[in-house]
Biopython code that builds the backbone (N, CA, C, O; Angstrom):
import numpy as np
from Bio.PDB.StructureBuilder import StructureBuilder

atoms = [
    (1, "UNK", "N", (14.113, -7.215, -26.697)),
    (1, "UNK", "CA", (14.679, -6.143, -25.920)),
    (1, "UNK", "C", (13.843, -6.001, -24.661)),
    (1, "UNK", "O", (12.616, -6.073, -24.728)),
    (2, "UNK", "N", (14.511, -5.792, -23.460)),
    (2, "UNK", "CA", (13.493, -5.794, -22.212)),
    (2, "UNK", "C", (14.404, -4.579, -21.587)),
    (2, "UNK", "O", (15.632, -4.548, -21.661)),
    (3, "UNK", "N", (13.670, -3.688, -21.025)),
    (3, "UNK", "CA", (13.777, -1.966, -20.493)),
    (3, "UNK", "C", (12.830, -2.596, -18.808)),
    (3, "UNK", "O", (11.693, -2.917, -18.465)),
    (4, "UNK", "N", (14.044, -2.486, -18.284)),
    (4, "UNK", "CA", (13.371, -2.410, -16.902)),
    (4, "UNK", "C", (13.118, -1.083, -16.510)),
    (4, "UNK", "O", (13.959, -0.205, -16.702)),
    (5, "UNK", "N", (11.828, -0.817, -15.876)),
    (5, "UNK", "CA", (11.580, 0.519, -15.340)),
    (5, "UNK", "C", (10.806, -0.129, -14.438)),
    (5, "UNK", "O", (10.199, -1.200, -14.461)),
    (6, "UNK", "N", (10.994, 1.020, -13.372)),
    (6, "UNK", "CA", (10.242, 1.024, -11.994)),
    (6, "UNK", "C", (8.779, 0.681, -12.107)),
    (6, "UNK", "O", (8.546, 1.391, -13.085)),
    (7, "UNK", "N", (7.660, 0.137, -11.839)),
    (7, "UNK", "CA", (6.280, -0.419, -12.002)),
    (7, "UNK", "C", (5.541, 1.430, -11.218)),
    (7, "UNK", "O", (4.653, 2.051, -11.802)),
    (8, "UNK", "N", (6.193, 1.924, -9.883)),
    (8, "UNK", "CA", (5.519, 2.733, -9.433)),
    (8, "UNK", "C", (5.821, 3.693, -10.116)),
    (8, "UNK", "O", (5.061, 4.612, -9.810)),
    (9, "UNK", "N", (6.880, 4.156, -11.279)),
    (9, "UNK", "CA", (7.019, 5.331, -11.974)),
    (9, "UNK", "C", (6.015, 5.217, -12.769)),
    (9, "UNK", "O", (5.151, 6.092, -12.814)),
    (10, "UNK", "N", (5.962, 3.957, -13.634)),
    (10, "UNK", "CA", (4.948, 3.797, -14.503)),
    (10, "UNK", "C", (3.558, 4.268, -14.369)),
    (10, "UNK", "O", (2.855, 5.023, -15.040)),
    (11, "UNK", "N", (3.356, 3.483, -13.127)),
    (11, "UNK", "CA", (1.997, 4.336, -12.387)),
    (11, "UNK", "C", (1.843, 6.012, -12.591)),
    (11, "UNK", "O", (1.205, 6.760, -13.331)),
    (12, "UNK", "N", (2.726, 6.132, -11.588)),
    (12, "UNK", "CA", (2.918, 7.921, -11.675)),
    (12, "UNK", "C", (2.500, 8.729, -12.884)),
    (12, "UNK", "O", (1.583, 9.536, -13.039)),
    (13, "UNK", "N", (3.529, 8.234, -13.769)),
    (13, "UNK", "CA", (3.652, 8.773, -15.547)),
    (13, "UNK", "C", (2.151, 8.693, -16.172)),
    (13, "UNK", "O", (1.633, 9.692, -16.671)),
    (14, "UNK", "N", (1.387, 7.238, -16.101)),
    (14, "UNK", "CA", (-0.414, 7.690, -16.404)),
    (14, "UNK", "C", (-0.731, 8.415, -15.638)),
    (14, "UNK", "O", (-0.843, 9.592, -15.980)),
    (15, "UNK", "N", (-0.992, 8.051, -14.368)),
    (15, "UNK", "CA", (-1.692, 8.894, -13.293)),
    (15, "UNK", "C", (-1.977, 10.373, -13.745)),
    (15, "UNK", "O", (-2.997, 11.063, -13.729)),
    (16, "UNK", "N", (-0.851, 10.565, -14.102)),
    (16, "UNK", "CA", (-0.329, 12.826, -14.752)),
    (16, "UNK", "C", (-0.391, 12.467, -15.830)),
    (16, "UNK", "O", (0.026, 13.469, -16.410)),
    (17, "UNK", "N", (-0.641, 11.642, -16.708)),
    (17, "UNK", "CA", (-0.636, 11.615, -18.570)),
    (17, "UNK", "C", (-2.158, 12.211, -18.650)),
    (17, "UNK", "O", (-3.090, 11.530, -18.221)),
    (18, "UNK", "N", (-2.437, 13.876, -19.374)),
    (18, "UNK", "CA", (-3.452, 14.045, -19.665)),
    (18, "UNK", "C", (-3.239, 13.861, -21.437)),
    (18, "UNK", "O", (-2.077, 13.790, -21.837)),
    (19, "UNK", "N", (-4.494, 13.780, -22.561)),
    (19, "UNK", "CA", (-4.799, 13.765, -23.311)),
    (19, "UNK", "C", (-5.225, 14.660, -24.181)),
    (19, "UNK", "O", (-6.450, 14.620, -24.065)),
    (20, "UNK", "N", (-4.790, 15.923, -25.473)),
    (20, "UNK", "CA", (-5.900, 16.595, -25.462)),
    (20, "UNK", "C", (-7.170, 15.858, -26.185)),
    (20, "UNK", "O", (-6.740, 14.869, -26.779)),
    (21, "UNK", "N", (-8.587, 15.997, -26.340)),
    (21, "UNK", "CA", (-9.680, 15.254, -26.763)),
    (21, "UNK", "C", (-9.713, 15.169, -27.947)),
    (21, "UNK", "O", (-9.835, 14.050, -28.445)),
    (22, "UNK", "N", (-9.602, 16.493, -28.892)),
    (22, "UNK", "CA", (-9.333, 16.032, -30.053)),
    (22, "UNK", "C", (-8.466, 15.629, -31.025)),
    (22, "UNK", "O", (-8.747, 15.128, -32.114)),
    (23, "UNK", "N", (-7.123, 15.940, -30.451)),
    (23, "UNK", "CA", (-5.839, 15.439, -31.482)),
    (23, "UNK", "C", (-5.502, 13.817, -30.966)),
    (23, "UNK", "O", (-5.080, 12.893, -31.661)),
    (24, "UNK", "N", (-5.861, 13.812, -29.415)),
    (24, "UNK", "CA", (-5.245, 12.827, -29.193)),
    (24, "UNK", "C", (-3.677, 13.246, -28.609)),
    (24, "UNK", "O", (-3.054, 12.328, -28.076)),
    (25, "UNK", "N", (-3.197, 14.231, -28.668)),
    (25, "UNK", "CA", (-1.390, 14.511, -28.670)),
    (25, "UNK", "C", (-1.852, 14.203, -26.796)),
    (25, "UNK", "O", (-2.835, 14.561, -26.148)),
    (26, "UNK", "N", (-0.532, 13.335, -26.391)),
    (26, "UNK", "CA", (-0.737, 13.207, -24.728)),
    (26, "UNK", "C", (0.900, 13.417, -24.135)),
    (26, "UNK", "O", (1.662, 12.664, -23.528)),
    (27, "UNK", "N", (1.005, 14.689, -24.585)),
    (27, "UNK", "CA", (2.917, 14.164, -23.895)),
    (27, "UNK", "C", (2.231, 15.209, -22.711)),
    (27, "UNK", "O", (3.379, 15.390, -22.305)),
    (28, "UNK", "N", (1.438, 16.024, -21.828)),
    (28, "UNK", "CA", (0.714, 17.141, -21.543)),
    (28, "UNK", "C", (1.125, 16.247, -19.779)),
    (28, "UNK", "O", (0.762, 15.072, -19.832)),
    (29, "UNK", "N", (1.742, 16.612, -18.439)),
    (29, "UNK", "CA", (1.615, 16.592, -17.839)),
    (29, "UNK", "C", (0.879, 17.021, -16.917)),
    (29, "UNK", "O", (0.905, 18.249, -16.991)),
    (30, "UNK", "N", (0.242, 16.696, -16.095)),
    (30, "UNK", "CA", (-0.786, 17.542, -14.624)),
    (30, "UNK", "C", (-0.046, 18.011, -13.892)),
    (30, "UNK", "O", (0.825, 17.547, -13.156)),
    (31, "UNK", "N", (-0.591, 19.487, -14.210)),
    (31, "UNK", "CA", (0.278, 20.988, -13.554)),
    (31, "UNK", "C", (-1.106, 21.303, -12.483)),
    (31, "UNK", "O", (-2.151, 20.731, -12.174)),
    (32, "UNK", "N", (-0.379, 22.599, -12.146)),
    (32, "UNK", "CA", (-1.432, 23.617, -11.329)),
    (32, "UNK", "C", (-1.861, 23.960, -12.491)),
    (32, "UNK", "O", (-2.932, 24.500, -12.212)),
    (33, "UNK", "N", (-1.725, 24.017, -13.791)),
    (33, "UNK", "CA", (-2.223, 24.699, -14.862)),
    (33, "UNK", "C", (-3.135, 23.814, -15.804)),
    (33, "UNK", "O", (-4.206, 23.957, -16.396)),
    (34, "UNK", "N", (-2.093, 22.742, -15.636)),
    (34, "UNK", "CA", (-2.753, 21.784, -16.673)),
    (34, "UNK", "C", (-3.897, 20.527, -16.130)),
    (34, "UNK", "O", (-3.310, 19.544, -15.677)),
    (35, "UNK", "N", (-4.871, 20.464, -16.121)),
    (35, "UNK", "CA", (-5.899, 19.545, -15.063)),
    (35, "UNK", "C", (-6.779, 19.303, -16.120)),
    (35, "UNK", "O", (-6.833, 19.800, -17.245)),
    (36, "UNK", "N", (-7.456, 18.459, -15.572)),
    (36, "UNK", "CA", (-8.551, 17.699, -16.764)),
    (36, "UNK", "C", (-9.581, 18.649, -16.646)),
    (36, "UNK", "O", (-9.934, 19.156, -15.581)),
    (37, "UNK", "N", (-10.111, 18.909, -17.880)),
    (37, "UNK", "CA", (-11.314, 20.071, -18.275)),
    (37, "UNK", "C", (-10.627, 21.453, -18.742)),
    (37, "UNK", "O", (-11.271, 22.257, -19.415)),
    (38, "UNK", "N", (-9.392, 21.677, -18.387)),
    (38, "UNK", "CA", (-8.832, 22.577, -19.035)),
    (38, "UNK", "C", (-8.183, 22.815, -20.432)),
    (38, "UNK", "O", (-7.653, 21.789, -20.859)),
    (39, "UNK", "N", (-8.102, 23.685, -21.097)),
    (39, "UNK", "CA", (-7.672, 23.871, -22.361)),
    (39, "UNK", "C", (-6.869, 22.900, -22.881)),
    (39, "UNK", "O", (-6.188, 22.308, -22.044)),
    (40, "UNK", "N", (-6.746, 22.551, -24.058)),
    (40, "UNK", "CA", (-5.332, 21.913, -24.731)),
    (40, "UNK", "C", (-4.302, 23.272, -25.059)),
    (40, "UNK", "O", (-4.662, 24.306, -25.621)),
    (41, "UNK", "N", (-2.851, 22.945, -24.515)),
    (41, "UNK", "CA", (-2.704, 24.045, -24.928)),
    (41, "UNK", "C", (-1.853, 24.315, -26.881)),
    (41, "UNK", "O", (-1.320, 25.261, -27.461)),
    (42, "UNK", "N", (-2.139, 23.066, -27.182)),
    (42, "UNK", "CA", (-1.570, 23.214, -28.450)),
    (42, "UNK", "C", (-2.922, 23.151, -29.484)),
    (42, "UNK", "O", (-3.342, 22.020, -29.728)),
    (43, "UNK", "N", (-3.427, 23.982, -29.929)),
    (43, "UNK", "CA", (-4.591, 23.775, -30.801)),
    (43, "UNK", "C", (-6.207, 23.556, -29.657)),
    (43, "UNK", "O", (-6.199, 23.487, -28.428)),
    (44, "UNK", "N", (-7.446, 23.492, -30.586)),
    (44, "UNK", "CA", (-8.515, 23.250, -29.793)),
    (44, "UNK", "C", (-9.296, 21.684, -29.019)),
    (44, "UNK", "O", (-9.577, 20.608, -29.548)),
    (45, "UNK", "N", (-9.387, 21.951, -28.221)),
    (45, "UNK", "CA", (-9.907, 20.704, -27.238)),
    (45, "UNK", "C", (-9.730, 20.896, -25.770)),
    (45, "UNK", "O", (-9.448, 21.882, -25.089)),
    (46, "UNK", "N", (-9.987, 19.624, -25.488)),
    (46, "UNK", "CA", (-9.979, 19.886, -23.785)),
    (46, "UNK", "C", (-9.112, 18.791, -23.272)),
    (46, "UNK", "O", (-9.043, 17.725, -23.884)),
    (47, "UNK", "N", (-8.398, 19.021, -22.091)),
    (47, "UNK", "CA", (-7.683, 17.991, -22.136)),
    (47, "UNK", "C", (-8.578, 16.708, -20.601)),
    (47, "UNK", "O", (-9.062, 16.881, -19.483)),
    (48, "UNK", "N", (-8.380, 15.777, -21.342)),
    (48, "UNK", "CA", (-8.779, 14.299, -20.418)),
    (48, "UNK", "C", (-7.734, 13.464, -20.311)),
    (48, "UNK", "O", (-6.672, 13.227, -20.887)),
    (49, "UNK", "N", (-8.661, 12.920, -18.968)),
    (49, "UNK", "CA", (-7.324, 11.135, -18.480)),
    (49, "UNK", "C", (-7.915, 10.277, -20.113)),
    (49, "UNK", "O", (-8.756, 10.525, -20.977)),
    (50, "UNK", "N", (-7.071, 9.375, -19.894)),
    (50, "UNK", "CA", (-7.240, 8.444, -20.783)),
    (50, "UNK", "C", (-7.796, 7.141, -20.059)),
    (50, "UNK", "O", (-7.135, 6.775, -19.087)),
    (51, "UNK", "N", (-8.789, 6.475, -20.355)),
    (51, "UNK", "CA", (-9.066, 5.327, -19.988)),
    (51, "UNK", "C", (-7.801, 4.175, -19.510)),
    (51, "UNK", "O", (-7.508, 3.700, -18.413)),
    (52, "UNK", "N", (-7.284, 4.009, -20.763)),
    (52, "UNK", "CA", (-5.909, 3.365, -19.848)),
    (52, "UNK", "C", (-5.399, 3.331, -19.160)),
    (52, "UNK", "O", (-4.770, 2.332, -18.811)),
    (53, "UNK", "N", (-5.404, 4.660, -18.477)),
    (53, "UNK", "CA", (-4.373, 5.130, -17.731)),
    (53, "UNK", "C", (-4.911, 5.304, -16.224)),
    (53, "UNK", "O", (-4.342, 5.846, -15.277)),
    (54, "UNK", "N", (-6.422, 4.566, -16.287)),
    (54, "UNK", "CA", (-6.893, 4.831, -14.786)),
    (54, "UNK", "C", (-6.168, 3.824, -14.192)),
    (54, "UNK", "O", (-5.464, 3.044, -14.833)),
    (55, "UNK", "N", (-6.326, 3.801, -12.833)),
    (55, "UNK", "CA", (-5.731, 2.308, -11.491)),
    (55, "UNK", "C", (-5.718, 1.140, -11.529)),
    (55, "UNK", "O", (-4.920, 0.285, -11.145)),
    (56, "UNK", "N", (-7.513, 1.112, -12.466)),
    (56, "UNK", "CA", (-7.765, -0.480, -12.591)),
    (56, "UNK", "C", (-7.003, -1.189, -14.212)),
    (56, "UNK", "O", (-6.401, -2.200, -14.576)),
    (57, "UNK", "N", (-7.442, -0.075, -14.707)),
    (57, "UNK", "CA", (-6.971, -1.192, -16.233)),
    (57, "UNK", "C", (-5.556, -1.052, -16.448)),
    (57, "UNK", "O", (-4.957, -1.677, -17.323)),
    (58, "UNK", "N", (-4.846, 0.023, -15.407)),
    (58, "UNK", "CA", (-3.255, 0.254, -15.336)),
    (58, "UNK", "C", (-2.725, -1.252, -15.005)),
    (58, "UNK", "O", (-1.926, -1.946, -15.633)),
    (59, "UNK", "N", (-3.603, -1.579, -13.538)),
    (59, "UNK", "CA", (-2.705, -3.269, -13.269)),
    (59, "UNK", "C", (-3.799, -4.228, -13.626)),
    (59, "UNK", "O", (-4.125, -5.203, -12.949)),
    (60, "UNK", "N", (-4.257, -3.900, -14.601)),
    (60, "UNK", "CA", (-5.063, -4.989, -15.418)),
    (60, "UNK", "C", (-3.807, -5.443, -16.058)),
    (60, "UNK", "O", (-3.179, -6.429, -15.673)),
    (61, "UNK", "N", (-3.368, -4.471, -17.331)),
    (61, "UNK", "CA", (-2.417, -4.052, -18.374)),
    (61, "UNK", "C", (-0.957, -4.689, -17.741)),
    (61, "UNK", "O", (-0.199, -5.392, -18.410)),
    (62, "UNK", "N", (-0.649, -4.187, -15.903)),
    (62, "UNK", "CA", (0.761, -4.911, -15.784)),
    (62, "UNK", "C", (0.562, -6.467, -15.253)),
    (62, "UNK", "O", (1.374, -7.392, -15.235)),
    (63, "UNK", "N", (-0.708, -6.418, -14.861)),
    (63, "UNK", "CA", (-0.585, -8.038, -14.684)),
    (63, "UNK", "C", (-0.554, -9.262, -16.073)),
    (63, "UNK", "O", (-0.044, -10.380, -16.143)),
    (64, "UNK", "N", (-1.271, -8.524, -16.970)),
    (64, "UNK", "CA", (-0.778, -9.547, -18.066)),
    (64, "UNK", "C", (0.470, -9.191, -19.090)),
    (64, "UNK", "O", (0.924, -9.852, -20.025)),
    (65, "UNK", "N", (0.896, -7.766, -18.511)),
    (65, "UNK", "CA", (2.423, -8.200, -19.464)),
    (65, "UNK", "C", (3.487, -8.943, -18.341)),
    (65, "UNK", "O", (4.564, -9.330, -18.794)),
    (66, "UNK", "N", (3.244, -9.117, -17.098)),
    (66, "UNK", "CA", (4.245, -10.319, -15.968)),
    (66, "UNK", "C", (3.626, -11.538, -16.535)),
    (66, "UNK", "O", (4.483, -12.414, -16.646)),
    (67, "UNK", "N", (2.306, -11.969, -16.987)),
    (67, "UNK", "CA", (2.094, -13.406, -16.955)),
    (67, "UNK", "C", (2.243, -13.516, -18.050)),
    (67, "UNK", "O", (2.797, -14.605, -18.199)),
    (68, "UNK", "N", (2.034, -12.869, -19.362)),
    (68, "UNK", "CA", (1.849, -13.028, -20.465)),
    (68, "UNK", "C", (3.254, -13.286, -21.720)),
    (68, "UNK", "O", (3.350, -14.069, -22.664)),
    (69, "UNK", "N", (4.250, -12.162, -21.143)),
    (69, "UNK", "CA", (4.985, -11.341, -21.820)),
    (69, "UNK", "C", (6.457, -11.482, -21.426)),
    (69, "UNK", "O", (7.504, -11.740, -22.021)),
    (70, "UNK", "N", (6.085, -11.197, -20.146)),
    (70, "UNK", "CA", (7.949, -11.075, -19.508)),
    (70, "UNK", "C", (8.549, -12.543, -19.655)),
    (70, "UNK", "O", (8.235, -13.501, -18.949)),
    (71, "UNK", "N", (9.477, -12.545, -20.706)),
    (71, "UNK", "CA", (10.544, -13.359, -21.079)),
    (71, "UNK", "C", (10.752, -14.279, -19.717)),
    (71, "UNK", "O", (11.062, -13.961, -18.569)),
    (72, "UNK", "N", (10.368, -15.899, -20.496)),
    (72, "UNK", "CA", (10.378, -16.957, -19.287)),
    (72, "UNK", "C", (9.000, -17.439, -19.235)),
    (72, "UNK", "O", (8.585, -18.598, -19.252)),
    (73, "UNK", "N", (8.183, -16.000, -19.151)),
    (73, "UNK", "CA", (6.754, -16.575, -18.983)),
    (73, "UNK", "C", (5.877, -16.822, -19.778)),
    (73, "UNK", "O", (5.093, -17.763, -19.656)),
    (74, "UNK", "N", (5.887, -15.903, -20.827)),
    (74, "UNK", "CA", (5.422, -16.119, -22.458)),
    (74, "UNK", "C", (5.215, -17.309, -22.662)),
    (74, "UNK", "O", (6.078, -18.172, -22.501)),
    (75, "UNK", "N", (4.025, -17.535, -23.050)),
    (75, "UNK", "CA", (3.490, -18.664, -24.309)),
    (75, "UNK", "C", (3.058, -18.367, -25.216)),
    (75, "UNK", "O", (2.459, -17.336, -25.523)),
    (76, "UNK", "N", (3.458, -19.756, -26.090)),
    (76, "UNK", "CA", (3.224, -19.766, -27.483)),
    (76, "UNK", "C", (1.908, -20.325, -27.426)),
    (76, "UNK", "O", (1.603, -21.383, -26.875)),
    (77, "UNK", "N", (0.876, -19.251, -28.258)),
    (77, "UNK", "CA", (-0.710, -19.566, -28.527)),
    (77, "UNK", "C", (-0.597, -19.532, -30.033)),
    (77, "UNK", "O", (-1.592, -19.726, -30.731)),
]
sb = StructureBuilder()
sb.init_structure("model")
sb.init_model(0)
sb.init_chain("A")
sb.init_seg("    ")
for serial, (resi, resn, name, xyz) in enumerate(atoms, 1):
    if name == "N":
        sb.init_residue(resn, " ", resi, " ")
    sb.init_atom(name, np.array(xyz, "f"), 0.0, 1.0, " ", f" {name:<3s}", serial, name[0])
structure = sb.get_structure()
């Protein structure tokens, strides 16, 4: 199954994906309210970016699902 979506939405969508620290739950967008160091607002923690989701390991992550992954380019290891 292949879901084309925009590469710069994708961006966008981490960029604002906060985390809370201790559940882990990340559906939490970046508001005027919601910013990293501020409350979780479902239960206790704080909410953070996620490593993944910074600039570099974002097109780390899309450059090897184009070379790796996207149907055509895939190899068998």
């Amino acid at each position: 199954v292949k879901i084309n979506v925009n590469e710069d939405k994708l961006k966008e969508r981490a960029r604002n994906r906060l985390v809370c620290d201790k559940s882990g739950y990340h559906v939490f967008a970046r508001s005027e309210k919601l910013q990293p160091g501020s409350p979780c607002p479902n239960g206790d923690g704080i909410l953070r970016e996620r490593d993944l989701d910074k600039e570099e390991i974002f097109n780390t992550r899309m450059s090897e699902y184009k070379n790796r992954t996207v149907p055509g380019k895939a190899r068998n290891y």
